[in-house]
C-alpha positions as CSV (number, residue, x, y, z in Angstrom):
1,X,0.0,0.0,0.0
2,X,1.3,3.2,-0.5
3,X,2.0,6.2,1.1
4,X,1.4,9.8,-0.6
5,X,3.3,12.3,1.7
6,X,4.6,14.4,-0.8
7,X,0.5,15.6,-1.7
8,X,0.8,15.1,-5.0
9,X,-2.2,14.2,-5.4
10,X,-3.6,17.7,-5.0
11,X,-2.5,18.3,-8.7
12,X,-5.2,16.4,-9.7
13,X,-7.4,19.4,-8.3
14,X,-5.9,22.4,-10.2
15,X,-7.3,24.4,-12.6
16,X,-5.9,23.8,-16.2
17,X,-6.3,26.2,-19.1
18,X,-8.3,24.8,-22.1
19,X,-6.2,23.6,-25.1
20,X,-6.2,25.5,-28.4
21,X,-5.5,22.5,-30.9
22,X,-4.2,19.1,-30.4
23,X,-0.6,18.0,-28.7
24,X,1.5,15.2,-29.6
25,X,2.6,12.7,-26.9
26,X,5.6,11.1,-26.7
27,X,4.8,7.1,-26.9
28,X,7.1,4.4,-24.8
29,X,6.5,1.3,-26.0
30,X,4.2,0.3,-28.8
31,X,1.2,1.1,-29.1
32,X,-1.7,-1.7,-30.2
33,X,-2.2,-1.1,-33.8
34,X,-6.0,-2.1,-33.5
35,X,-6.3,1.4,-31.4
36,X,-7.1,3.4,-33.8
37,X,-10.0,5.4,-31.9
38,X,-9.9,8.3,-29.6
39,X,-10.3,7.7,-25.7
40,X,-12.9,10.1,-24.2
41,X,-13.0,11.6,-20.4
42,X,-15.0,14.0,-18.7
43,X,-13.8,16.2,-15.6
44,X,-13.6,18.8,-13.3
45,X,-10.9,21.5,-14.9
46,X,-12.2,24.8,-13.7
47,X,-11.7,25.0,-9.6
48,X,-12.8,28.7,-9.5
49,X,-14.4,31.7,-10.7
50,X,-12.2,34.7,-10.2
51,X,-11.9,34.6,-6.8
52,X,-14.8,32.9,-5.6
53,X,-13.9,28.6,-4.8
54,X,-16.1,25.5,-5.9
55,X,-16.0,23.6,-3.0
56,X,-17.0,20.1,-3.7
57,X,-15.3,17.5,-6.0
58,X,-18.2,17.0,-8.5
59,X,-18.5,21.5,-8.7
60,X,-15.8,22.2,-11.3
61,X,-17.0,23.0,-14.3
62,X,-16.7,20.4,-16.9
63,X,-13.7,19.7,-19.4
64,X,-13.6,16.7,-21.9
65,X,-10.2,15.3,-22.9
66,X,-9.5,13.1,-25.8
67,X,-6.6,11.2,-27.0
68,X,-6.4,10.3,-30.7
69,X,-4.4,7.0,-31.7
70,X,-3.3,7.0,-35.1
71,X,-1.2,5.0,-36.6
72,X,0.8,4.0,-33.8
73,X,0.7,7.6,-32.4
74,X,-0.9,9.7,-30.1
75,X,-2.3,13.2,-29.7
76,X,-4.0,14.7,-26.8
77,X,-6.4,17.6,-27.0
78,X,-9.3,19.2,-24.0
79,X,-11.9,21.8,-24.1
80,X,-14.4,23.0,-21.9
81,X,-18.2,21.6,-22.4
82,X,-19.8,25.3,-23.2
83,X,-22.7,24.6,-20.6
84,X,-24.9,27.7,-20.0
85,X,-22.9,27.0,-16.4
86,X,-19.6,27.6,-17.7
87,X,-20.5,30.6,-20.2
88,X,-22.3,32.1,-17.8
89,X,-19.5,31.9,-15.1
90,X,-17.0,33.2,-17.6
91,X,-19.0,36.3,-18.8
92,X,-20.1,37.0,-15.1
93,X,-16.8,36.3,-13.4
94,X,-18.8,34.9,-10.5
95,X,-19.8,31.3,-9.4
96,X,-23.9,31.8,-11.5
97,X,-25.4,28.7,-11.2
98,X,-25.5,26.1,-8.1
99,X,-23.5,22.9,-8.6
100,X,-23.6,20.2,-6.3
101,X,-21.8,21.7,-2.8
102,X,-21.2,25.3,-4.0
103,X,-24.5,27.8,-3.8
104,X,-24.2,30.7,-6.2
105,X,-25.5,34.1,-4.8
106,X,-27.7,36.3,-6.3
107,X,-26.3,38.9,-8.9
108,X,-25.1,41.3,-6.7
109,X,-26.3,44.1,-9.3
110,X,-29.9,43.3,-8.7
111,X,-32.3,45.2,-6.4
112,X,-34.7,43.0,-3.7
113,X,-37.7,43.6,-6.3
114,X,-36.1,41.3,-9.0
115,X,-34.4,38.9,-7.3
116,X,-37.6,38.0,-5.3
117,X,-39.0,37.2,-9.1
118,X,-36.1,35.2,-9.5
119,X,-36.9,33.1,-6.8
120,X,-40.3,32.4,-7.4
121,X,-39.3,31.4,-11.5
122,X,-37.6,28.5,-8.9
123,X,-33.8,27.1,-8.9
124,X,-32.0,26.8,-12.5
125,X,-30.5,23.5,-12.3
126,X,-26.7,22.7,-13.4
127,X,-25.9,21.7,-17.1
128,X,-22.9,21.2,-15.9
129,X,-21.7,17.9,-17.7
130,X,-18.3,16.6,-16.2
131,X,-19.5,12.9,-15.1
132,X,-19.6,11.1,-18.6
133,X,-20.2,10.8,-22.1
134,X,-22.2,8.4,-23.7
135,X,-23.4,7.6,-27.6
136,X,-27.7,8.2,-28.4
137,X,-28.0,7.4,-31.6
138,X,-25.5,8.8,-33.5
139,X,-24.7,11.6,-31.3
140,X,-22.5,11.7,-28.3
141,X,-23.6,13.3,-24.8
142,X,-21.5,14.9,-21.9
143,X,-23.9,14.1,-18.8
144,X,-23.8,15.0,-15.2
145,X,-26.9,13.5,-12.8
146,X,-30.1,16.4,-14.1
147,X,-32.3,16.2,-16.7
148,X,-29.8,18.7,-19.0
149,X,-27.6,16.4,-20.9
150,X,-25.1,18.0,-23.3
151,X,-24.6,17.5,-27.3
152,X,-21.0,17.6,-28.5
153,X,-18.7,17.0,-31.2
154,X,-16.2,14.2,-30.5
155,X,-14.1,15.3,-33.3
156,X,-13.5,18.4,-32.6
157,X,-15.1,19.2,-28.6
158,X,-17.2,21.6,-30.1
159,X,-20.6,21.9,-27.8
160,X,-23.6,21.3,-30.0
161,X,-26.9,21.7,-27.9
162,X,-28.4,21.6,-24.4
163,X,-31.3,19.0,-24.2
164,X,-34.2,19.1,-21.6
165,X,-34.8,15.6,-20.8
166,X,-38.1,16.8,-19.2
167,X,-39.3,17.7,-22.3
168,X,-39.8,13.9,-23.8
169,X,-39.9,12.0,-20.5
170,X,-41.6,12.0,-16.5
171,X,-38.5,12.5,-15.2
172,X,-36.5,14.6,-12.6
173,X,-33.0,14.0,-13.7
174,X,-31.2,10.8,-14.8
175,X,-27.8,8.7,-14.0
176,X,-24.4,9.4,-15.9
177,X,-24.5,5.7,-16.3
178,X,-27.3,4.1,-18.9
179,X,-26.7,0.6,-19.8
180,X,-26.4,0.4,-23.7
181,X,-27.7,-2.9,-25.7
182,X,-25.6,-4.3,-28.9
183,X,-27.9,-2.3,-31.4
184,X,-27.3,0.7,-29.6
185,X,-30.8,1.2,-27.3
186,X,-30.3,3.0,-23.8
187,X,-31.7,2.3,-21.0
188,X,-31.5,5.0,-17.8
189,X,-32.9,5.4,-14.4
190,X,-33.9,8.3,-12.7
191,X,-36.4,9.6,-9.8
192,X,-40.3,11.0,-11.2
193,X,-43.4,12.3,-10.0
194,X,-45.1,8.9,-9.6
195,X,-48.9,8.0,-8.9
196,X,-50.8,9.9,-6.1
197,X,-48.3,13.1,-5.5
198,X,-45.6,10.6,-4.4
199,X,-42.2,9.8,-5.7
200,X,-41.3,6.8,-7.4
201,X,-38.1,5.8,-10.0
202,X,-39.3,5.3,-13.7
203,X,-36.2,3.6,-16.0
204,X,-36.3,5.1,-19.8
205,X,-35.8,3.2,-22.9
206,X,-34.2,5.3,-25.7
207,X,-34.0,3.3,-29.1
208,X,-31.4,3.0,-30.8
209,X,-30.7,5.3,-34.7
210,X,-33.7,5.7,-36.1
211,X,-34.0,4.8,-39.9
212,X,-35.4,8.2,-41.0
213,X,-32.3,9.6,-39.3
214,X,-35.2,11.3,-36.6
215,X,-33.3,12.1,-33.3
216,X,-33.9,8.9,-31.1
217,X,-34.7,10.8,-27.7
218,X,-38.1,12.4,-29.1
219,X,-39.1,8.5,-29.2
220,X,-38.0,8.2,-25.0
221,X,-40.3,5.8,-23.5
222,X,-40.5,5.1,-19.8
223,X,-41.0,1.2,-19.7
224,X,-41.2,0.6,-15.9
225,X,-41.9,2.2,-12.6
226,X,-40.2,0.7,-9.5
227,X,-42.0,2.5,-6.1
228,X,-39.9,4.8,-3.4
229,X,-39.8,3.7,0.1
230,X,-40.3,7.0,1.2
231,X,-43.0,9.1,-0.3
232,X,-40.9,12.4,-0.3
233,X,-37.9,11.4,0.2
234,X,-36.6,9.3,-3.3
235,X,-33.1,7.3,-2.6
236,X,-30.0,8.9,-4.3
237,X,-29.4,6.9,-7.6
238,X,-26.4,6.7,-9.5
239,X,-26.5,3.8,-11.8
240,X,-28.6,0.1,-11.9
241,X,-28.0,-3.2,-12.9
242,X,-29.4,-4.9,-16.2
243,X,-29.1,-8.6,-17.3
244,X,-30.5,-9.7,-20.1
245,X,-34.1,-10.1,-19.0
246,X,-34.3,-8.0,-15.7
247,X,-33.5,-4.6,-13.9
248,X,-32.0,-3.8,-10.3
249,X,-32.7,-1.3,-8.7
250,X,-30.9,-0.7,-5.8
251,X,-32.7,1.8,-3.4
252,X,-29.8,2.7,-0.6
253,X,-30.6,5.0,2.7
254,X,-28.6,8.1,1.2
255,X,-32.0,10.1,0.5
256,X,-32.8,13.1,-1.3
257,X,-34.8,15.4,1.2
258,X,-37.2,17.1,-1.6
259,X,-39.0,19.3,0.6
260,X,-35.7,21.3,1.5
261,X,-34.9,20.7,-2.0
262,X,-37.7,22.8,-3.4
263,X,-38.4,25.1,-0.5
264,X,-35.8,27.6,0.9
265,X,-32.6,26.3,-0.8
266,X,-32.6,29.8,-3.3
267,X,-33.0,32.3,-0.6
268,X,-31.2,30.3,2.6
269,X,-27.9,29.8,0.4
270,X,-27.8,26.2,0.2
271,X,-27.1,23.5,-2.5
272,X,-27.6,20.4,-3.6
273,X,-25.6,18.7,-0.5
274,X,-27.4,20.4,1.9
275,X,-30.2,17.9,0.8
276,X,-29.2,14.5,1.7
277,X,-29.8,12.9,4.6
278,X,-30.0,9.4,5.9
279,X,-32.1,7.3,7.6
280,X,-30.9,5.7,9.9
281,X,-33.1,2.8,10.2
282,X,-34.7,1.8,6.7
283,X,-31.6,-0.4,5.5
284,X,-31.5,-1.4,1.8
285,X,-34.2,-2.3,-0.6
286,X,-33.2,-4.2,-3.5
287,X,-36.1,-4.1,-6.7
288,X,-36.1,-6.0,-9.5
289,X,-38.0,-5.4,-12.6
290,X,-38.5,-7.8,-16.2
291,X,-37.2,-5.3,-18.6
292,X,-39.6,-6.7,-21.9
293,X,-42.9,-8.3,-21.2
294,X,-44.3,-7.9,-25.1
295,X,-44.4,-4.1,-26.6
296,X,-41.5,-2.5,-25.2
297,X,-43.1,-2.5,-21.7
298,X,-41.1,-3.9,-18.3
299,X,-43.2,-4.9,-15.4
300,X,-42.1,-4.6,-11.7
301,X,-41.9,-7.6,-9.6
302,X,-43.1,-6.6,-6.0
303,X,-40.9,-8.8,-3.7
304,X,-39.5,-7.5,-1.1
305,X,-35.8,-7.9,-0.9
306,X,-33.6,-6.2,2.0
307,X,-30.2,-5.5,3.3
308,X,-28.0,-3.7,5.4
309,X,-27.2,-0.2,4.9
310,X,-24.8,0.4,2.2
311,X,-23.9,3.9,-0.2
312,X,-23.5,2.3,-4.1
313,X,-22.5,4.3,-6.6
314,X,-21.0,1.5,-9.1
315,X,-23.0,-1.3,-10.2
316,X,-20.0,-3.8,-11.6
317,X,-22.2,-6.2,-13.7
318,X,-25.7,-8.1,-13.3
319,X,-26.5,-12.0,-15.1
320,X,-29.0,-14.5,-14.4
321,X,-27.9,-18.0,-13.7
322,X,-30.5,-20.6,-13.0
323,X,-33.4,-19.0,-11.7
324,X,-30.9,-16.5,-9.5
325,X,-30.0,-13.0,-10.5
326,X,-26.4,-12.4,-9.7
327,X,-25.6,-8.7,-8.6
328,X,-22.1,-7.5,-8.6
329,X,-21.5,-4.1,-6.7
330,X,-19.0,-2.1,-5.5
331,X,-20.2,-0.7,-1.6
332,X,-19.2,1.4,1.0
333,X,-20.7,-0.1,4.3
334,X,-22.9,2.0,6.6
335,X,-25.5,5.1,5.9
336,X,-23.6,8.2,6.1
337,X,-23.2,9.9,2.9
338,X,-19.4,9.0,0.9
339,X,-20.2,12.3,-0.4
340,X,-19.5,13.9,2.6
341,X,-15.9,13.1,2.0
342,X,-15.3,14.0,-1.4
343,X,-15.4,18.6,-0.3
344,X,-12.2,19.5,-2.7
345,X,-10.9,20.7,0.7
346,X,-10.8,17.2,2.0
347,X,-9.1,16.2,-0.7
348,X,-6.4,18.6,-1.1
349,X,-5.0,18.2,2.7
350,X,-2.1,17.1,3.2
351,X,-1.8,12.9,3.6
352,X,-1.8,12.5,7.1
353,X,-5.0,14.6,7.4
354,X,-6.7,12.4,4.5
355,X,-6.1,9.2,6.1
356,X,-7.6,10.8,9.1
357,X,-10.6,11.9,7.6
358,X,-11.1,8.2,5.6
359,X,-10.6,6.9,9.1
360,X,-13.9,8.2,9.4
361,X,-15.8,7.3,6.2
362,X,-17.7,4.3,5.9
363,X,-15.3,1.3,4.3
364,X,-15.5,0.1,0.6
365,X,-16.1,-3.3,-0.7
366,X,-17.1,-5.1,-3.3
367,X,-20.4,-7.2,-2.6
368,X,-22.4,-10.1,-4.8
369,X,-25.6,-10.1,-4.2
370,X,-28.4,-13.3,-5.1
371,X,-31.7,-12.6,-5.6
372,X,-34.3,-15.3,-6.1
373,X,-36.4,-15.0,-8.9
374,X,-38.6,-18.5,-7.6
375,X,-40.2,-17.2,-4.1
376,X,-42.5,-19.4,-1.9
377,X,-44.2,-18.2,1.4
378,X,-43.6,-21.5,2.6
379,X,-39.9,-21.6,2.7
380,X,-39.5,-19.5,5.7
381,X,-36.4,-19.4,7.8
382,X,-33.7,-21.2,5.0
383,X,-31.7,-19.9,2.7
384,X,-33.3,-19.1,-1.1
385,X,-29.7,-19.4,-3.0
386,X,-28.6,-22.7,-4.4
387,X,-25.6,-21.1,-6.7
388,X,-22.6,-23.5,-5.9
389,X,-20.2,-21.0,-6.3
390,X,-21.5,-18.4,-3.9
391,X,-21.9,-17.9,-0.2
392,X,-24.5,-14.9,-0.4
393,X,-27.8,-16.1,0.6
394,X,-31.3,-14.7,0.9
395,X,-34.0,-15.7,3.8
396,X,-36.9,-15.2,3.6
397,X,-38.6,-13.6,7.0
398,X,-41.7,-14.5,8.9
399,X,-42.9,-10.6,7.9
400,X,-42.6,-12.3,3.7
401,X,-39.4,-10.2,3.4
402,X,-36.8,-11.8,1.9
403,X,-33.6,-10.6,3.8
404,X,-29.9,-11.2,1.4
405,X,-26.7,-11.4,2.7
406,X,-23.9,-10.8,0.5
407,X,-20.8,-12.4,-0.4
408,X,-17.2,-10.2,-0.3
409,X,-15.3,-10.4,-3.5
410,X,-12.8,-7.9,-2.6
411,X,-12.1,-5.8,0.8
412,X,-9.3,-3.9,2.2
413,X,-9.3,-1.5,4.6
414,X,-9.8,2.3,3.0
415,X,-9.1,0.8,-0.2
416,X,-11.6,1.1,-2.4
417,X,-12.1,-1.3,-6.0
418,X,-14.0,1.8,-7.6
419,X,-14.9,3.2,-10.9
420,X,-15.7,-0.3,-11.9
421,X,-15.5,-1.7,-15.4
422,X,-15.7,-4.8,-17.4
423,X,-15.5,-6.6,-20.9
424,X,-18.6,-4.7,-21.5
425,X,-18.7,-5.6,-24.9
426,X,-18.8,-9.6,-24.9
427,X,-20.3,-10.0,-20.8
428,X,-22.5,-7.3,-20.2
429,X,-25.5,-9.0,-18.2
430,X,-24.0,-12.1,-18.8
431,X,-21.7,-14.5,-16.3
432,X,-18.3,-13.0,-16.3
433,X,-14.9,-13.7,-14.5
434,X,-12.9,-10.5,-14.5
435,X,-13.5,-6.7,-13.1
436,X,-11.0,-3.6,-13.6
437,X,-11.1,-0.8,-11.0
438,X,-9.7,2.4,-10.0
439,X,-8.1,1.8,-6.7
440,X,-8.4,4.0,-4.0
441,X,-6.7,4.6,-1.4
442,X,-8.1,6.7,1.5
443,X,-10.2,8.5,-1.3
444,X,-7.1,9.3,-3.5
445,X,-7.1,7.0,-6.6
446,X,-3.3,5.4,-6.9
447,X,-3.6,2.1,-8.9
448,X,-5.5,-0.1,-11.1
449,X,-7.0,-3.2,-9.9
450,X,-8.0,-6.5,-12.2
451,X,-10.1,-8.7,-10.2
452,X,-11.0,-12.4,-10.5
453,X,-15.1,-12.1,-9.3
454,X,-14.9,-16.2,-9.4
455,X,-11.9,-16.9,-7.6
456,X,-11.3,-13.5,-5.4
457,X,-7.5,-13.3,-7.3
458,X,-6.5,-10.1,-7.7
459,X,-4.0,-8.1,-10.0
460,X,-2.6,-4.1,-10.1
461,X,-1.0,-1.4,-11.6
462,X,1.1,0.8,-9.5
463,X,3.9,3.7,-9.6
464,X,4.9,5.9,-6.9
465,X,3.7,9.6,-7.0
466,X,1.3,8.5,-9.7
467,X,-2.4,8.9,-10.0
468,X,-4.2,7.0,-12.3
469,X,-8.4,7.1,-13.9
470,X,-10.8,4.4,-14.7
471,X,-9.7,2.1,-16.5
472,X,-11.7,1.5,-20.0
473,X,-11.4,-2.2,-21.6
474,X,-10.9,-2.4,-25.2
475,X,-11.0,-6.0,-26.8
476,X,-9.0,-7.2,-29.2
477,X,-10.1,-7.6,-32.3
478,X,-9.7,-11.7,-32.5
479,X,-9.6,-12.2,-28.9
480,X,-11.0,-15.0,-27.6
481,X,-10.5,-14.8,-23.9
482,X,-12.6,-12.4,-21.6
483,X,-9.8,-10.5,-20.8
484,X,-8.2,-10.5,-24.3
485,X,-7.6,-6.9,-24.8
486,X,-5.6,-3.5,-23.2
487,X,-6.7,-0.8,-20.4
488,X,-6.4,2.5,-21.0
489,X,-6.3,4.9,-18.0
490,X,-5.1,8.1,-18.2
491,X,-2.0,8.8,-14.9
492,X,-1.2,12.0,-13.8
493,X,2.6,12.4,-12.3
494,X,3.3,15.9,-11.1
495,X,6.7,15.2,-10.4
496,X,7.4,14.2,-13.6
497,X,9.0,15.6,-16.4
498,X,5.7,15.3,-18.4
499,X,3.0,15.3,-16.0
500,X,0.4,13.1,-17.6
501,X,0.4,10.1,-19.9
502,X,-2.4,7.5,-21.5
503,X,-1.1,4.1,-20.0
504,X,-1.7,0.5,-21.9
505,X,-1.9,-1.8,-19.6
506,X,-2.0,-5.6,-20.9
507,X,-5.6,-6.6,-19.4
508,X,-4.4,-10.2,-18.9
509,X,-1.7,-9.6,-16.5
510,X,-1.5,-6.0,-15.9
511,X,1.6,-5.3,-17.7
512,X,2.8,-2.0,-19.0
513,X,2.6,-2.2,-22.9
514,X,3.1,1.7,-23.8
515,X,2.6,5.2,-22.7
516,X,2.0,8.3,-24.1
517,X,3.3,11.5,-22.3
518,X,2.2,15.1,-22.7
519,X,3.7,18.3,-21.3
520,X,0.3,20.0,-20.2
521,X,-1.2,19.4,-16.8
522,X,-4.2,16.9,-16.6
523,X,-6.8,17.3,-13.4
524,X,-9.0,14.4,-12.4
525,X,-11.5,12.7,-14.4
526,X,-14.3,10.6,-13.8
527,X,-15.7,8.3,-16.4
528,X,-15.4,8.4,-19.9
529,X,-15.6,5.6,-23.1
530,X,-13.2,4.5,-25.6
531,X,-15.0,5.3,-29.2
532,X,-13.9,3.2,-32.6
């Protein structure tokens, strides 16, 4: 395990100026000559306005990087998303719309008359797109966790359009993490106004290119409604599990207090954070849905399945196997909020002060959870799962719960397997052996992780002083194994001479098979996708 004394990390939370064309990279090594695509991220690049701070990790406005291979070369290039968040800020000089744990003030310039108008035209919510970026269609979008998702170019980073979810959908905002089929159909979750003035959490279908080359997301359907355990108070979502037949939704105690949320939050100077809370005795409800019972429509399946409390950001993957559906996820024990970690000033203390603070955050693992799909009243008392390679088991209770107990696939203490992904490709919703993390270490990412879910082996990636990404799997073109193929994770090193490369790591074993270094500093990024 290693130590960070020297804070490097804190590099990875520095404003960077926006590039004006692409830079070449110097390539180690030799780069696969079946990469011939561009590797997409999003991120945090902006830290401030002038002179006034985003606080929290997910409040810098959003820059998208791209590295180009080309025959056996590499360039890097970034711009910032154009959000109305970002232009706004820039022309104003001032922090102008609320992100996630920063408030913006009113305009200072405006008397008590019109900002009391403003307030009753309700909160703008955040464009502001720096979680991910995902294919509709034929267009690409740069997403954060509302209902504005962002068009852009991938070519050139060029910002196309702002598009109002609500406009096609019942829905309040969705995940940066859809699950997308083969022929290109995405499927999202996100909370709604459901039945009766109560909340619920409707999952959208968006088909895939549409033959009269008509923008898929006018055709957004809503295909199945799962119901909220609390009527106004909706769980925090921030991605679900699909197999090839079902959904699962994973409804944690981290909730989302909407009566804050829409009251005082624009006059009392609050934000999105100040919004959360957790309850302390509800636990964990696990839903599962069938995703197609004939005409594009899902149907709910109303068992109910519980757990101990857990945060769960990362679903890793989801399969049925014999009557079972087998949930992989990557969980941080307990009910307080992992959010409450993540404030940029956390971060950017110095290391003995951020292992003291993760001292205090509730502890990662990575969980499998069973869930029956075969349920008998009569069956009280013994355990549901007959999987022989598992130990998680479900019971059902004398109350006709059905209580699941999970088993650990990976666990370390303040090391997190996070940022999960997988041979998407080839296993999505289908039995798989091997998982590729970010690892974490006291909430500062320093290695990659390749994880065997059957047999518990694991494999990683690590320099000192070096602070890698997600890693994104890309198969090889006639590979036959699982885990045929290369990782691409993009390191920052501030000590180095070039303070950020694109690293290949062999996916089989984890070995180095080129990097590609550029001069220009690189802050954090969160997810992106690796586009042919």
């Amino acid at each position: 395990i290693f130590e960070h004394p020297a804070g490097g990390y804190k590099k990875i939370f520095e404003t960077v100026e926006e590039l004006s064309e692409p830079v070449p990279a110097t390539v180690t090594g030799r780069i696969p000559s079946f990469l011939k695509g561009s590797l997409l991220r999003l991120g945090p690049g902006l830290f401030e306005v002038g002179d006034e701070p985003f606080y929290h990790l997910f409040d810098g406005q959003a820059l998208m990087h791209k590295f180009d291979f080309k025959n056996g070369q590499v360039t890097y290039f970034n711009k910032y998303v154009k959000t109305d968040a970002y232009v706004r800020a820039i022309t104003e000089k001032r922090v102008v719309i609320t992100e996630f744990g920063t408030f913006a003030y009113p305009d200072p310039c405006k008397n008590i008359f019109s900002r009391f108008f403003t307030y009753f035209k309700g909160v703008e919510v955040t464009d502001n797109c720096l979680v991910n970026v995902y294919p509709i269609g034929e267009d690409y979008y740069a997403v954060t966790e509302t209902n504005y998702i962002t068009k852009v170019n991938t070519d050139t980073l060029d910002t196309l359009k702002k598009v109002d979810l609500c406009n096609y959908v019942n829905i309040n905002g969705v995940t940066a993490h859809p699950h997308i089929e083969r022929d290109g159909t995405v499927f999202n979750i996100g909370n709604c106004m459901g039945k009766g003035a109560s909340l619920a959490y409707n999952v959208v279908r968006i088909p895939p290119t549409q033959k009269d080359k008509s923008d898929p997301i006018e055709k957004s359907k809503v295909v199945v409604q799962f119901p909220s355990a609390e009527r106004f108070k909706p769980s925090y979502v921030h991605s679900f599990g699909m197999s090839e037949n079902y959904f699962v939704f994973v409804e944690t105690p981290v909730k989302i207090n909407l009566l804050k949320f829409l009251s005082a939050w624009s006059i009392r100077g609050s934000n999105y954070m100040d919004c959360f809370e957790s309850n302390e005795v509800l636990g964990t409800l696990f839903h599962i849905a069938r995703k197609d019972i004939g005409g594009g429509q899902g149907e709910y399946i109303d068992h109910k399945f519980r757990a101990a409390p857990i945060n769960l950001f990362h679903h890793i993957n989801t399969y049925e196997d014999n009557g079972f559906i087998v949930a992989d996820v990557c969980t941080w024990k307990g009910f307080e909020f992992v959010y409450n970690y993540l404030w940029l000033a956390n971060l950017r203390s110095n290391w003995e002060e951020v292992k003291k603070a993760a001292m205090m955050a509730p502890q990662p693992e990575v969980r499998r959870y069973v869930i029956p799909l075969d349920i008998h009243r009569e069956e009280q008392g013994k355990n549901l799962i007959c999987l022989p390679y598992t130990t998680a088991t479900a019971v059902m209770r004398t109350d006709g719960t059905i209580w699941l107990e999970p088993e650990v696939l990976f666990s370390g203490p303040r090391q997190a397997f996070e940022f999960p992904q997988i041979n998407y490709e080839k296993h999505g919703g289908k039995n798989y052996s091997y998982a590729y993390a970010l690892g974490l270490n006291h909430f500062i990412p320093d290695r990659i992780i390749k994880l065997n879910v059957k047999t518990k082996e694991t494999w990683v990636w690590q320099e000192p002083d070096s602070y890698p990404s997600e890693p994104l799997f890309v198969q090889t073109p006639d590979g036959v194994d699982e885990d045929d193929g290369v990782l691409l994770t993009v390191v920052v090193s501030p000590g180095a001479q070039k303070s950020g490369y694109m690293l290949i790591l062999n996916a089989k074993d984890m070995s180095e098979i080129a990097r590609a270094e550029v001069d220009c500093p690189i802050p954090v990024t969160f997810h992106g996708m690796y586009k042919k």
